[in-house]
C-alpha positions as YAML, in Angstrom:
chain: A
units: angstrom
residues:
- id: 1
  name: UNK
  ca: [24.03, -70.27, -54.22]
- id: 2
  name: UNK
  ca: [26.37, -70.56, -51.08]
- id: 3
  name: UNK
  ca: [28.49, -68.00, -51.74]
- id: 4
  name: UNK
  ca: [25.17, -65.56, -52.35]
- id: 5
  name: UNK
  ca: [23.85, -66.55, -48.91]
- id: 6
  name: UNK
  ca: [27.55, -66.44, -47.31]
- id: 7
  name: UNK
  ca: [27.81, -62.65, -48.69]
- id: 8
  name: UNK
  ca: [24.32, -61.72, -47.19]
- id: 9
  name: UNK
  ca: [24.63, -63.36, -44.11]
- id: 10
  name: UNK
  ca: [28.13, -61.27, -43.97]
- id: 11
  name: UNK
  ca: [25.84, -57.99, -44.88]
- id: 12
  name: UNK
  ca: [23.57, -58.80, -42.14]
- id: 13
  name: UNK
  ca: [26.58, -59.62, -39.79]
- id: 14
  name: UNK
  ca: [28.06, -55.79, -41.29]
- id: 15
  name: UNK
  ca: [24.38, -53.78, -40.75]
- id: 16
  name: UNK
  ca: [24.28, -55.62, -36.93]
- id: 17
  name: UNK
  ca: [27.31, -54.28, -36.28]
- id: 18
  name: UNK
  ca: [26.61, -50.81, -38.08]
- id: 19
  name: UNK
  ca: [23.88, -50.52, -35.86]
- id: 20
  name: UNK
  ca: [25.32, -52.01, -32.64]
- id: 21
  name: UNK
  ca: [28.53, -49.25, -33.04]
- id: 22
  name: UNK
  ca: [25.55, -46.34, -33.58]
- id: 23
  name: UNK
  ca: [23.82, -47.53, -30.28]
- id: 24
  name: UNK
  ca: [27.12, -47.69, -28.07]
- id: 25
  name: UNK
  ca: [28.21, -44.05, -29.20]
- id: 26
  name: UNK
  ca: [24.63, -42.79, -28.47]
- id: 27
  name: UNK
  ca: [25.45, -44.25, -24.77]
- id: 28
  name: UNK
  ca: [29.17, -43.24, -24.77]
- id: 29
  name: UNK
  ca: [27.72, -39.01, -25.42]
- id: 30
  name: UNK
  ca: [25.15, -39.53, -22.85]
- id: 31
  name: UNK
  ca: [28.11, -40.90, -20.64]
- id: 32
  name: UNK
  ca: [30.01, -37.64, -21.62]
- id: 33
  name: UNK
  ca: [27.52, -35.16, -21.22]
- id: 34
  name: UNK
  ca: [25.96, -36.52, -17.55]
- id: 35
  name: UNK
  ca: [30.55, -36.33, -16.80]
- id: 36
  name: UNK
  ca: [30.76, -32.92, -17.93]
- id: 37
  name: UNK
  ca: [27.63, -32.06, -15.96]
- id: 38
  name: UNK
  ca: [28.37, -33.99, -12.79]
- id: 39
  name: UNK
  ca: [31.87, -32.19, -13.15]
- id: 40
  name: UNK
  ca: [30.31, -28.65, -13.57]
- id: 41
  name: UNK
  ca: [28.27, -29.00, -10.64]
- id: 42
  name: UNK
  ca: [31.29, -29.88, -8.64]
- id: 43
  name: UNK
  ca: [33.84, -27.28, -10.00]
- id: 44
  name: UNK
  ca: [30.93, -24.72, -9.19]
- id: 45
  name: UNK
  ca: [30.44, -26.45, -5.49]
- id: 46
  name: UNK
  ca: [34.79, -25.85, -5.30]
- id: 47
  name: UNK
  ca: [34.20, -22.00, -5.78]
- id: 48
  name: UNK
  ca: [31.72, -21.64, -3.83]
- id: 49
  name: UNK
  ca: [34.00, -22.74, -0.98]
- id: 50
  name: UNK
  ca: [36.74, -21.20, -2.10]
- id: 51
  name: UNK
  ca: [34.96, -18.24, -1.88]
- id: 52
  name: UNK
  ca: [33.48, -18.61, 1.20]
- id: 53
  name: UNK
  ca: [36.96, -18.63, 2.58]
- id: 54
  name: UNK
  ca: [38.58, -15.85, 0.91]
- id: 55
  name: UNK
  ca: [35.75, -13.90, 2.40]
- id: 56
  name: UNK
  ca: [36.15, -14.97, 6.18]
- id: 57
  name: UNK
  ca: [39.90, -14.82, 5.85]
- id: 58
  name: UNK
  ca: [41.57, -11.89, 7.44]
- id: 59
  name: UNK
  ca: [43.93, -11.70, 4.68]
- id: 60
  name: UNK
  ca: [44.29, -8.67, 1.72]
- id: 61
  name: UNK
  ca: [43.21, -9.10, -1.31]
- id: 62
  name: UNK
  ca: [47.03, -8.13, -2.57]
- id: 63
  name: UNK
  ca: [48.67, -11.17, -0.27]
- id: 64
  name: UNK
  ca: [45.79, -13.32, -1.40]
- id: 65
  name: UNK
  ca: [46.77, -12.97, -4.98]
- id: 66
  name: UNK
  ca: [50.51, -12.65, -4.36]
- id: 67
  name: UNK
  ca: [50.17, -16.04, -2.48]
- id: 68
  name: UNK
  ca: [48.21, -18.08, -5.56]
- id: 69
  name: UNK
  ca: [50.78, -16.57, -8.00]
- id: 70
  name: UNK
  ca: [53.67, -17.42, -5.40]
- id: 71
  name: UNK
  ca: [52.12, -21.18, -5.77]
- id: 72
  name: UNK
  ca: [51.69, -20.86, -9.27]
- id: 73
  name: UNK
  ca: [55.48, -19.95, -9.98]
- id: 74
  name: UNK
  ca: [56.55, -22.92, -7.85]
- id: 75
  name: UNK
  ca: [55.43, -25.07, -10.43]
- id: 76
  name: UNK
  ca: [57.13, -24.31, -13.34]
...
């Protein structure tokens, strides 16, 4: 009888931990979502400011673009 009540107490030990793994990813994609949301809103904050300048800048459109591919180029 000890090794019956060794393997279920090892089941129970195996459904805890079943259930403990399906709780932490339900917390890890809540995590992940409120990131990618928190991450939006600031990517959308950055263009709006980017924006903002490209409009008050006295600069073309043409040397605008020619500078951000100039950057671009620099990289690679």
């Amino acid at each position: 009888m000890a090794k019956m009540t060794g393997i279920q107490s090892l089941e129970q030990r195996i459904e805890k931990a079943k259930m403990d793994v399906v709780r932490t990813k339900l917390k890890y994609d809540e995590a992940v979502a409120k990131l990618g949301d928190l991450m939006d809103k600031r990517d959308g904050i950055r263009r709006d400011e980017l924006v903002k300048i490209i409009m008050k800048s006295t600069k073309s459109y043409d040397e605008i673009i020619r500078f951000l591919n100039d950057e671009n180029t620099d990289d690679e």
